[in-house]
C-alpha positions, 0 to 999 in steps of 0.5 A: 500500500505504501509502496503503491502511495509512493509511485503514485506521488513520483509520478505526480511530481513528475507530471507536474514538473513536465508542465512546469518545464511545459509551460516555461518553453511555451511562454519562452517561444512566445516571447521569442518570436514575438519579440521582434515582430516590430522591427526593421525589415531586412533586405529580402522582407522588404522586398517582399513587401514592396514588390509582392505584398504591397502590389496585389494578387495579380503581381503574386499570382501572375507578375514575374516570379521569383523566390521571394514570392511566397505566394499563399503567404504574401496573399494573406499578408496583403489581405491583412495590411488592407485590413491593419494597416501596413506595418511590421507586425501586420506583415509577419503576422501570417509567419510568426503565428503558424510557426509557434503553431508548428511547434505546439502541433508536433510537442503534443503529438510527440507528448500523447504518442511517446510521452511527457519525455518525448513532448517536452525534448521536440519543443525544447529542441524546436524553440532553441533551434537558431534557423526557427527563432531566425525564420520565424519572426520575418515577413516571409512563407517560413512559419508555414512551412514550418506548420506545413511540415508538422502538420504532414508528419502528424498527417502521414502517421496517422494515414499510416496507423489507421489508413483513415480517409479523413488522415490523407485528407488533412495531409494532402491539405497540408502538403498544399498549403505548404506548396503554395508558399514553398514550392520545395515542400512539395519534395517531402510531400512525395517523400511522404507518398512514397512511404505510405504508397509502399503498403497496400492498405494505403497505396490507392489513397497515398496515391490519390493524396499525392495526385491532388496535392499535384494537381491543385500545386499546377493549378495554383502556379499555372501562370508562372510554373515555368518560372518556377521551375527556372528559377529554382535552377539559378544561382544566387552566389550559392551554385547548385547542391553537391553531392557532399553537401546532398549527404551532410546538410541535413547536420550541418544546416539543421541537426548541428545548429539546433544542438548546438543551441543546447550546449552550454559556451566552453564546451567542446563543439565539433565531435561533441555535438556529432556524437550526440546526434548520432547517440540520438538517432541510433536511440530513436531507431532503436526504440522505433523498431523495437515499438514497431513503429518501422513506418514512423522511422521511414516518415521522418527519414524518407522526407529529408533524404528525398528532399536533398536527393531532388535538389542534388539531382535537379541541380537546384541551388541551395541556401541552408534555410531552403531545408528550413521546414526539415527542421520538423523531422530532425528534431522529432528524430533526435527528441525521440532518441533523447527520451528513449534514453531517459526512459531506458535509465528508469531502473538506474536512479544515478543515471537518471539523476545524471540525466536530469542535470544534463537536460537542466543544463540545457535548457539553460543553455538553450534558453540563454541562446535564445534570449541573446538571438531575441536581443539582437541588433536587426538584420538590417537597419533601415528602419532607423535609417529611415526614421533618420531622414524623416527627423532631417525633414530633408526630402532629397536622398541619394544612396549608394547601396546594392541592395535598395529595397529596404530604402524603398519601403523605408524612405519610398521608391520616388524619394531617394536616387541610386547613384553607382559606388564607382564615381559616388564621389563626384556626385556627392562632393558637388551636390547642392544642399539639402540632401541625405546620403545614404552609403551601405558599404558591405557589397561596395567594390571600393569604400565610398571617400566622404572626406569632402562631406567631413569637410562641408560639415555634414552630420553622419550617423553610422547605423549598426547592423547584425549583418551586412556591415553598418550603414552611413547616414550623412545630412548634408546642409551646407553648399559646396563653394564653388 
């Protein structure tokens, strides 16, 4: 009786220590993408703005395509700033929102399939992870695709289980939302297909699920799917995927980075975190395959090595957040391994205890990680810049600058002038007054000499960036002599 009293207190304290850590992640993922939704646009969300969001569903659906043209996303951004009004938060609504979403999605599958250890490593994983607290917050498609990837696994698991109708519906629909944003996601939507298609019980609807996703993909993309299909295939300084990259950038751009994240400073990194993501995988496929669970195994690996399978085969050019909503099928994975492990020290109290520590500690680290990525300085700056130029009152911009789009949404496509870093000089040096120059010299093929702006008396304000170097802000008010 008294030994029955006991483990019935353990597992009370237990259960309410997982929704004390339970609710700590949450509200820490919450305050953590939310954080940053009013600040200053980068280059790439500016330009979704200007160039997409702003223009319409005719300029999304039909205007000339290009990878920034999350098109599902910018269509509900567009609806949501006639409606709010046009500000940041108002953009990143329609990413921030489904991302957190992802994260609750994929915890509580995780926590009722394989239990409180299970939940709880998925979301510590996924609210650390550097490229979700990065992608998250912006004014671009990557918090549906996050969602869009949790909400195909969830999806296929059941379809896998149970062969119900209803399960290939939800994940046919998933697998469409997370196309018309992403066009990738549509690689492990046929890693999906295939694995259920693989069983005969599920073969004729897999195949169903997999041809209508298809077809409503086509249709959605008809005026510019031969644009999409081009454009994949250029390159944007990064060049095609290689075949090493095909084999290892599942770890180094999303298994090694969301580790990491983990790891408290000072410890040893390299062999360190490859050692424990292959302890955790081996620990997850242990446990799989002893549960039974061969088809769960097959939908969280199948997915990412047909994904970097197709983009080495097709030549695709890649960037690490290209395998962004892959980050979903990772850390189930390496969560599943985790609690594997803390289930199979249940019998060693020393162990257990050990293990405790270890994921105390880690979440510290994990927690410090992302405060420090929440207080960050912006991408990119030009917020300020163009809070700067407001308070000249000076209406004339000049600006010397590779990348234009956050002057455009900032300070306005009609106000400012680009002039050419090469002879910048010439024109500023002789300009007449008033006028604001703006230089942002990190993609500049020789630095910018303002000496003669020092010597006219103008004010600079350097404007500090987390990327892309600083931006100069010079107020000119005072007229060359002749």
């Amino acid at each position: 009786m008294h030994l029955r009293a006991w483990v019935e207190r353990e597992r009370a304290h237990a259960e309410r220590a997982g929704l004390i850590v339970a609710g700590g992640l949450a509200a820490l993922l919450v305050w953590s993408r939310l954080a940053f939704l009013d600040g200053s646009f980068w280059h790439d969300e500016s330009y979704t703005v200007v160039n997409y969001v702003n223009e319409g569903p005719v300029e999304i659906l039909a205007g000339e395509y290009l990878p920034n043209n999350h098109a599902l996303f910018n269509l509900l951004a567009w609806a949501t700033t006639n409606r709010l009004g046009r500000f940041e938060a108002a953009y990143r609504v329609w990413s921030v929102l489904p991302a957190i979403a992802a994260v609750a999605l994929v915890a509580v599958w995780a926590w009722r399939r394989f239990g409180r250890a299970a939940g709880l490593s998925v979301a510590g994983l996924m609210v650390f992870a550097p490229v979700h607290m990065d992608l998250a917050p912006q004014a671009r498609g990557y918090g549906i695709g996050f969602l869009s990837a949790a909400a195909m696994l969830v999806a296929a698991d059941r379809a896998a289980r149970t062969a119900e109708t209803r399960a290939f519906v939800w994940f046919g629909a998933a697998a469409v939302v997370g196309i018309w944003t992403l066009p990738p996601l549509a690689l492990p939507a046929v890693g999906h297909g295939i694995v259920l298609a693989a069983r005969p019980a599920t073969r004729r609807k897999a195949i169903a699920a997999v041809v209508a996703t298809g077809t409503a993909s086509v249709a959605f993309y008809a005026p510019v799917l031969t644009s999409v299909l081009s454009r994949s295939q250029d390159d944007y300084e990064s060049g095609p995927m290689t075949f090493p990259e095909m084999l290892t950038s599942w770890y180094y751009d999303v298994a090694r980075p969301t580790v990491d994240a983990a790891v408290p400073d000072g410890v040893s990194r390299g062999g360190v975190l490859l050692a424990l993501v292959a302890l955790a995988l081996v620990a997850a496929l242990w446990h799989l395959a002893r549960a039974g669970e061969q088809l769960l195994a097959l939908n969280l690996a199948v997915p990412v090595a047909f994904t970097f399978v197709a983009y080495w085969v097709a030549r695709f050019y890649y960037f690490d957040r290209f395998s962004s909503f892959l980050l979903v099928y990772v850390a189930v994975a390496i969560a599943l391994g985790l609690a594997s492990i803390w289930d199979g020290a249940r019998a060693f109290a020393l162990l257990r205890a050990t293990l405790a520590v270890v994921a105390a500690v880690a979440i510290v680290a994990g927690t410090n990680s992302v405060v420090a990525q929440a207080r960050r300085l912006p991408h990119e700056n030009f917020q300020l810049v163009g809070e700067l130029v407001r308070r000249s009152g000076i209406d004339e911009v000049v600006a010397s600058t590779a990348r234009p789009a956050g002057l455009e949404y900032y300070v306005g496509k009609r106000r400012f002038t680009r002039v050419q870093f090469r002879g910048a000089e010439q024109v500023v040096c002789t300009k007449a007054a008033p006028f604001v120059y703006v230089v942002h010299q990190a993609f500049a093929p020789r630095v910018v000499d303002t000496s003669c702006l020092e010597r006219r008396g103008a004010a600079h304000i350097r404007v500090r960036q987390n990327t892309r170097g600083p931006v100069d802000v010079w107020i000119v008010t005072v007229t060359p002599r002749a």
